[in-house]
C-alpha positions in Angstrom: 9.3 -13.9 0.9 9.8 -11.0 -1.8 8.1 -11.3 -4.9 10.1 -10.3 -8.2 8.0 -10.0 -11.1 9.0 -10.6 -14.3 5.7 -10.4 -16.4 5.5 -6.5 -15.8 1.8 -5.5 -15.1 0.6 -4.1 -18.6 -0.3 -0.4 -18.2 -4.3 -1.2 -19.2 -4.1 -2.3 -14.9 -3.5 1.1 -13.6 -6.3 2.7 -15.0 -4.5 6.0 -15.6 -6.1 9.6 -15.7 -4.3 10.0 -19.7 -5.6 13.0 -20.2 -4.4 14.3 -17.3 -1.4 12.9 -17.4 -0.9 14.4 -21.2 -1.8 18.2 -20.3 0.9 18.0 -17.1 -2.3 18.3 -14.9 -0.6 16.3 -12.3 2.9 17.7 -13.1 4.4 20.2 -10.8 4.1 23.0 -12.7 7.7 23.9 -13.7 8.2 20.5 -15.5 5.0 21.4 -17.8 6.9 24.7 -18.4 10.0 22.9 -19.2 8.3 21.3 -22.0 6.2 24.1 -23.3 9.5 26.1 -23.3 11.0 23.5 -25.3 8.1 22.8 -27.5 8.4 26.3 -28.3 11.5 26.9 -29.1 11.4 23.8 -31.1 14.2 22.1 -29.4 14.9 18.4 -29.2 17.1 17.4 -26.3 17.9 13.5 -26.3 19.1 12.5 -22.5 19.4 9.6 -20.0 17.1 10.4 -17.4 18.7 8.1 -13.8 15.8 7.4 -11.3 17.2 6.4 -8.1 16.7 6.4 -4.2 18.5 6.7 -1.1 17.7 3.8 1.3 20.3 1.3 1.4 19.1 -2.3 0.5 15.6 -1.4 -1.0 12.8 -3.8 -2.3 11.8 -1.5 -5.9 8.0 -1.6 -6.1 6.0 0.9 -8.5 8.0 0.0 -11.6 5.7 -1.3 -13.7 3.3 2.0 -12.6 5.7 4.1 -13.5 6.1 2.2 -16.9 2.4 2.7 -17.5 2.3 6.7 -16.8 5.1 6.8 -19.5 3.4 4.4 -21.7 0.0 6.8 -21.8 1.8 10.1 -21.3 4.7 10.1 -23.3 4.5 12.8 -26.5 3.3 16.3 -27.4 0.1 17.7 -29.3 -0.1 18.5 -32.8 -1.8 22.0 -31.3 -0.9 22.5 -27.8 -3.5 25.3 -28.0 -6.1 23.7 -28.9 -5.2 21.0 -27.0 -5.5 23.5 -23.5 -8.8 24.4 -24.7 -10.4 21.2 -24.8 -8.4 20.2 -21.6 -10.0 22.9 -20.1 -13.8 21.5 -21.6 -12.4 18.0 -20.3 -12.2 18.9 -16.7 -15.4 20.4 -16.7 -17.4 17.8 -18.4 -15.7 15.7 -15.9 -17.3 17.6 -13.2 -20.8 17.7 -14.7 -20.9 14.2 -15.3 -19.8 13.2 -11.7 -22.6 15.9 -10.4 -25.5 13.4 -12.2 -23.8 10.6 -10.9 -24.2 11.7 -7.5 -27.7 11.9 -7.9 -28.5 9.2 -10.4 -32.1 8.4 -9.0 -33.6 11.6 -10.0 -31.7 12.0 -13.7 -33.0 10.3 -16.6 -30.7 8.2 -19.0 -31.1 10.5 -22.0 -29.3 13.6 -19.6 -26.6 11.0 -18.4 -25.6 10.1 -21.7 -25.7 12.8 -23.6 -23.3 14.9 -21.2 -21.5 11.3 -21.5 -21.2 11.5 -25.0 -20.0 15.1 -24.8 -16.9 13.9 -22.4 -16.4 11.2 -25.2 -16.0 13.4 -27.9 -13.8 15.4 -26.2 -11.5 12.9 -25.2 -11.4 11.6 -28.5 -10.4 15.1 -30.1 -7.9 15.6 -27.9 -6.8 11.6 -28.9 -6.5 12.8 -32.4 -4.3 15.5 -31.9 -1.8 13.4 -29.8 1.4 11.8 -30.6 2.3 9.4 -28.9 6.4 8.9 -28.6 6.2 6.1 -25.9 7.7 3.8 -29.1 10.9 6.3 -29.0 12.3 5.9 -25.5 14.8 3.1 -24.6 14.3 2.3 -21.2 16.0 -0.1 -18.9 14.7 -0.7 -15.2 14.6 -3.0 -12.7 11.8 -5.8 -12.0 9.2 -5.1 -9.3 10.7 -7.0 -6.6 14.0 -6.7 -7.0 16.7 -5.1 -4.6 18.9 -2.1 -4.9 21.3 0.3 -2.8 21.0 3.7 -2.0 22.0 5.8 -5.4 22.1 2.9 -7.7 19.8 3.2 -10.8 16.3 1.8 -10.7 15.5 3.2 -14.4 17.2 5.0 -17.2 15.1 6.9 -19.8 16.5 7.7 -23.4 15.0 10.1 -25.3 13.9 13.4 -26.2 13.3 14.8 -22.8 10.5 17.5 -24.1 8.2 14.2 -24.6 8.4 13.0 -21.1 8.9 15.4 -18.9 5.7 16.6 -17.9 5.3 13.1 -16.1 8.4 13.5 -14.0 6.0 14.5 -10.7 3.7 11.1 -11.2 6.1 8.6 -12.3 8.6 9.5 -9.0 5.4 9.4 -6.7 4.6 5.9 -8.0 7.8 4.8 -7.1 8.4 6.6 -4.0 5.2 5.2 -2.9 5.9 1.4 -3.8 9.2 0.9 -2.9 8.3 2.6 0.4 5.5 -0.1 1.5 7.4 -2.7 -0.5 11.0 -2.3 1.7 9.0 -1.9 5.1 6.6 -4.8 4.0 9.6 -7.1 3.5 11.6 -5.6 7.0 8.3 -6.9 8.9 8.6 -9.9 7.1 12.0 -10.5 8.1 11.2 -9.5 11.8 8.4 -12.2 11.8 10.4 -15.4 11.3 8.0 -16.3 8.3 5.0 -16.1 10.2 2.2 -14.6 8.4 1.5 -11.0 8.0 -1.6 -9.2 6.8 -1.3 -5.7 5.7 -3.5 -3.5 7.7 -2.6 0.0 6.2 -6.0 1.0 4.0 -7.0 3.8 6.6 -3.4 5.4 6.5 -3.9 6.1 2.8 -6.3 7.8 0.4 -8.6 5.6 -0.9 -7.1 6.1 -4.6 -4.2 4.4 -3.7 -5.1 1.1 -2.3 -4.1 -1.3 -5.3 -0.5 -0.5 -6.1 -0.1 -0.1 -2.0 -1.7 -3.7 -1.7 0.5 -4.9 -4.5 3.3 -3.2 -3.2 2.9 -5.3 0.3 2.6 -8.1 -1.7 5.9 -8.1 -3.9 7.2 -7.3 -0.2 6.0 -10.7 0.8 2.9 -10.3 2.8 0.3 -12.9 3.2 -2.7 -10.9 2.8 -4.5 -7.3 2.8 -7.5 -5.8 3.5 -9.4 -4.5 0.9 -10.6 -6.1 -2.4 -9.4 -3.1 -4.1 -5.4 -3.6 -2.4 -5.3 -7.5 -4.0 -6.7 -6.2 -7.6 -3.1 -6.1 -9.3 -2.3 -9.7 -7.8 -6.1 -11.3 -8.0 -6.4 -11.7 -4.4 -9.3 -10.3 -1.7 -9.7 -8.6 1.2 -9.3 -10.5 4.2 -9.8 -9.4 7.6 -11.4 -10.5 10.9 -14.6 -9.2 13.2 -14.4 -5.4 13.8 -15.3 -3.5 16.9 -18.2 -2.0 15.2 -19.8 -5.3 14.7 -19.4 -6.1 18.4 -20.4 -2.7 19.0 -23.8 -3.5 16.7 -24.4 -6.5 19.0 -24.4 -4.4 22.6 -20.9 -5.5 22.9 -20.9 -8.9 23.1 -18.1 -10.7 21.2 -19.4 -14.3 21.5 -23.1 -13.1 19.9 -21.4 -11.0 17.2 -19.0 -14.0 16.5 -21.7 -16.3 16.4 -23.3 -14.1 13.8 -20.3 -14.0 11.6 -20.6 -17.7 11.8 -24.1 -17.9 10.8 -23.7 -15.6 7.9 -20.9 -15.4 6.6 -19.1 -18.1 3.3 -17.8 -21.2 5.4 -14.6 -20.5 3.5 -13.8 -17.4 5.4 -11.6 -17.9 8.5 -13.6 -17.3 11.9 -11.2 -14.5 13.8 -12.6 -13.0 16.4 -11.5 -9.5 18.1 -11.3 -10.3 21.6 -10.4 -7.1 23.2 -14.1 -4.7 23.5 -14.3 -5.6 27.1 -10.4 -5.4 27.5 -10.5 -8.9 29.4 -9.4 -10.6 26.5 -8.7 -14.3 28.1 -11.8 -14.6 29.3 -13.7 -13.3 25.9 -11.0 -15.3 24.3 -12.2 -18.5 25.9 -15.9 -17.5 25.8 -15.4 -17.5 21.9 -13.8 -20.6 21.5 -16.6 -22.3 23.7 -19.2 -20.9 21.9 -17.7 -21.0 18.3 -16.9 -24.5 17.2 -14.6 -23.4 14.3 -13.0 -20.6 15.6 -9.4 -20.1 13.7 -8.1 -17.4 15.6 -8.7 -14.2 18.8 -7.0 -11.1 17.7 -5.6 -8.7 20.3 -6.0 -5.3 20.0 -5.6 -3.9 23.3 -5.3 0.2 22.9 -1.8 1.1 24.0 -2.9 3.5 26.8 -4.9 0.2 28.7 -4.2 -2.3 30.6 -6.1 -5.7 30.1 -8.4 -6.7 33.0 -6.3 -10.1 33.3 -3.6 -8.0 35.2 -5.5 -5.9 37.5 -5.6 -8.2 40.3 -2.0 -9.3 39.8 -1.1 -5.2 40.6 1.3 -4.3 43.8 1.6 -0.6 44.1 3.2 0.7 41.3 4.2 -2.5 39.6 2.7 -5.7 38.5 3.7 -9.3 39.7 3.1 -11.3 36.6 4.2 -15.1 35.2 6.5 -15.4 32.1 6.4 -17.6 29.4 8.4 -20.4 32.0 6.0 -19.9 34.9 8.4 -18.0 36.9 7.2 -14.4 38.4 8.2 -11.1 37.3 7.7 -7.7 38.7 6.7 -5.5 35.9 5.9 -1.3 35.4 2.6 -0.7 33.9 4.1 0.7 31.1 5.4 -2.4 30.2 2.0 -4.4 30.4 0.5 -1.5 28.3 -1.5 -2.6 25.0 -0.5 -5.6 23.1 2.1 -7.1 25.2 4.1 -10.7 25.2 2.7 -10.9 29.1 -0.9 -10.4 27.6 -0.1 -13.2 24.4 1.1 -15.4 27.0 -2.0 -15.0 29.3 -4.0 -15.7 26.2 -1.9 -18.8 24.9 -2.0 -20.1 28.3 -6.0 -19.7 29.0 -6.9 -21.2 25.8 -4.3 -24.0 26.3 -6.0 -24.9 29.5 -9.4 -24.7 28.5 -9.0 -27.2 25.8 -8.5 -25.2 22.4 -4.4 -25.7 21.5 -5.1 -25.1 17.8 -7.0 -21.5 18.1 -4.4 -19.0 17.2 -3.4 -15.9 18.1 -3.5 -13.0 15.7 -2.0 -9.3 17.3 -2.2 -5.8 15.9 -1.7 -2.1 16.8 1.4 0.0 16.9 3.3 -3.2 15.7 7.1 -2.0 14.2 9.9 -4.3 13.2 11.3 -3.7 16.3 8.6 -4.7 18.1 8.0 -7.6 16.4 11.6 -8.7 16.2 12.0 -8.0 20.2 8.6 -10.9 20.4 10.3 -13.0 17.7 13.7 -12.9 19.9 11.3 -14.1 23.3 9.6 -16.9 21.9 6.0 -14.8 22.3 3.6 -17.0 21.0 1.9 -15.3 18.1 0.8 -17.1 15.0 -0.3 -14.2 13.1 0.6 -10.5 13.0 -1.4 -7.3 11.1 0.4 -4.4 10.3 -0.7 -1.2 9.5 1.4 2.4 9.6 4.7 0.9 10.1 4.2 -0.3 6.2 4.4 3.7 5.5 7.7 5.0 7.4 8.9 7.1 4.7 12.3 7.4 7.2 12.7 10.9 7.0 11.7 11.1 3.4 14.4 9.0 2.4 12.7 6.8 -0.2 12.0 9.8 -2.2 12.6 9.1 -5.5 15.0 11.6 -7.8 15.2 11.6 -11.9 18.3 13.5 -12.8 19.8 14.1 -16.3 22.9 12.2 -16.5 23.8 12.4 -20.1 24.5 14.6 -21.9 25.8 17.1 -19.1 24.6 16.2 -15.4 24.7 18.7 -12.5 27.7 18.7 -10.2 28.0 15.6 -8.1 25.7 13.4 -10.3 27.0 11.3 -13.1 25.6 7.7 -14.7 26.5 5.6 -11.6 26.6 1.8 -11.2 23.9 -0.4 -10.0 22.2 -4.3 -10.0 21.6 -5.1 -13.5 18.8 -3.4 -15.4 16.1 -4.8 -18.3 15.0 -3.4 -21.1 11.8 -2.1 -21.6 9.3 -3.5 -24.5 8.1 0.5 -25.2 5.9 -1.4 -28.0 3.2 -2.4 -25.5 0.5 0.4 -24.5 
């Protein structure tokens, strides 16, 4: 179920780069320029900036980031000059300090913070000399959570556009970006029939972007992630189950390296057990469950180029004879028994059923889509749990690209102030 938020995120969350944000350093460049121009020719534009996107019945996520950038990054310097010139000192500060960081064992506290207290100072100069014009903007926007159309208005800016455009490039990414996993979270969701879905999709972004991704698959109505860092905005942790590389670590066997999960691990962390580093997964399946007295769940994983060792013996030249879910026999192409499969769920299902563990479920990942999942939903497969991972980052041919157009007072050809779900204002007090 989606998750609309009403109690925006205050922007103190994010942990923004300000002073990057300030100097345009993460601006495309011609939005910078646009302000300098304007800066220089001392010219005050008030506008209504529309943000908007073109996917038609979108879940909005990235709001309240996009708040934040605006709430840190919205003014000018007193002396844009001076300003650049301790930007420029800022950046390479920043570098230095990383440097000793990097090798912390070998420099001594007095080094560390003294080029820490250089960093400081300069930050703080380049504090004095801003203004900060957040307080001047009216902005309405929609909730994190909440749906909208292709075209309608997710935010309006008013106000003088020199003060905010220089965060054009970061605020649209920070939408683009959440409303992206937030819509394809909540399409899985859908597909699944309310089972639960864990949000598998750390490895298919950079690192730096794991919270508002993890939040943004939350809003979208997922069960769970995988990081710590992806359930910061929402005060949740990583979950997960046994890796390959743990099996791997015991000489690949999955009942030893589930055994030692067991042993070490918090008793308050489910038992799930990958059951596919042999590619036989019944039989490691029910090995597990013999051997593990509180075993929650087996997750498949079966590559999608394999075929699982339960099926060899059941092939006939170039096709497989193979019991569905009502016991009657079908003649299958390998193609279709390929990877995660609903033959191969059923074969599981039915192996643990019959060796006496009903109530361990049955957890599948890999290449899962909507479609997929919908198509298992629709045949009565028997999964209890799915994990999805880089269908949560379709960007469907760039189509959840965000765009902020000028709208008032003159708007380009075939853009105007259009009609949309009802928009909230904005508390610009709070930074």
């Amino acid at each position: 179920m989606v998750v609309i938020v009403s109690n925006r995120l205050v922007p103190v969350k994010f942990r923004l780069p300000v002073e990057k944000l300030r100097a345009g350093y993460k601006s495309d460049t011609y939005f910078k320029r646009t302000g300098q121009i304007l800066s220089l020719d001392r010219r005050s534009v008030g506008v209504t900036m529309q943000l908007f996107q073109k996917v038609p019945d979108a879940v909005v996520c990235g709001v309240d980031h996009a708040l934040a950038i605006l709430a840190v990054g919205t003014g000018w310097y007193k002396n844009p000059y001076t300003a650049k010139r301790l930007f420029r000192m800022y950046l390479e500060l920043e570098k230095e300090v990383y440097g000793l960081w990097r090798d912390l064992s070998s420099v001594e506290w007095e080094e560390f913070s003294r080029k820490q207290r250089e960093l400081f100072d300069v930050s703080k100069e380049l504090d004095d000399i801003w203004v900060n014009a957040y307080g001047d903007l009216k902005i309405e926007a929609l909730y994190d959570g909440e749906s909208v159309g292709a075209r309608q208005p997710v935010m309006l800016i008013r106000g003088d556009i020199k003060t905010f455009v220089h965060l054009e490039t970061p605020y649209l990414g920070a939408l683009t970006d959440g409303t992206m996993v937030c819509t394809n979270t909540r399409d899985v969701i859908r597909a699944a029939s309310g089972k639960p879905v864990y949000m598998f999709g750390a490895r298919h972004q950079s690192a730096e972007s794991q919270a508002g991704s993890g939040y943004a698959a939350y809003v979208g109505g997922a069960t769970g992630v995988s990081t710590d860092e992806q359930g910061e905005f929402w005060e949740s942790r990583g979950n997960g189950t046994i890796p390959h590389v743990l099996i791997a670590s015991y000489g690949g066997d999955t009942v030893l390296a589930t055994k030692k999960f067991d042993e070490y691990m918090n008793i308050t962390i489910r038992r799930v057990s990958l059951v596919d580093f042999e590619n036989d997964s019944v039989r490691t399946s029910i090995e597990v469950a013999r051997a593990v007295g509180n075993l929650y769940a087996v997750r498949l994983d079966t590559s999608e180029n394999m075929v699982d060792e339960c099926f060899k013996s059941l092939k006939r030249g170039g096709y497989y004879e193979i019991k569905d879910a009502d016991g009657q026999v079908a003649c299958v192409s390998e193609d279709i028994v390929r990877g995660v499969n609903e033959y191969l769920v059923q074969a599981v299902r039915r192996g643990l059923d019959e060796a006496g563990f009903p109530g361990v479920k049955i957890f599948v990942s890999g290449g899962f889509t909507p479609e997929k999942i919908r198509r298992f939903e629709d045949r009565k497969v028997p999964v209890d749990i799915y994990g999805i991972g880089s269908s949560l980052f379709d960007r469907r041919g760039g189509k959840f690209e965000y765009t902020a157009d000028v709208v008032e007072p003159v708007a380009k050809a075939g853009r105007g102030l259009w009609e949309g779900p009802a928009l909230h204002q904005v508390d610009t007090s709070i930074r």
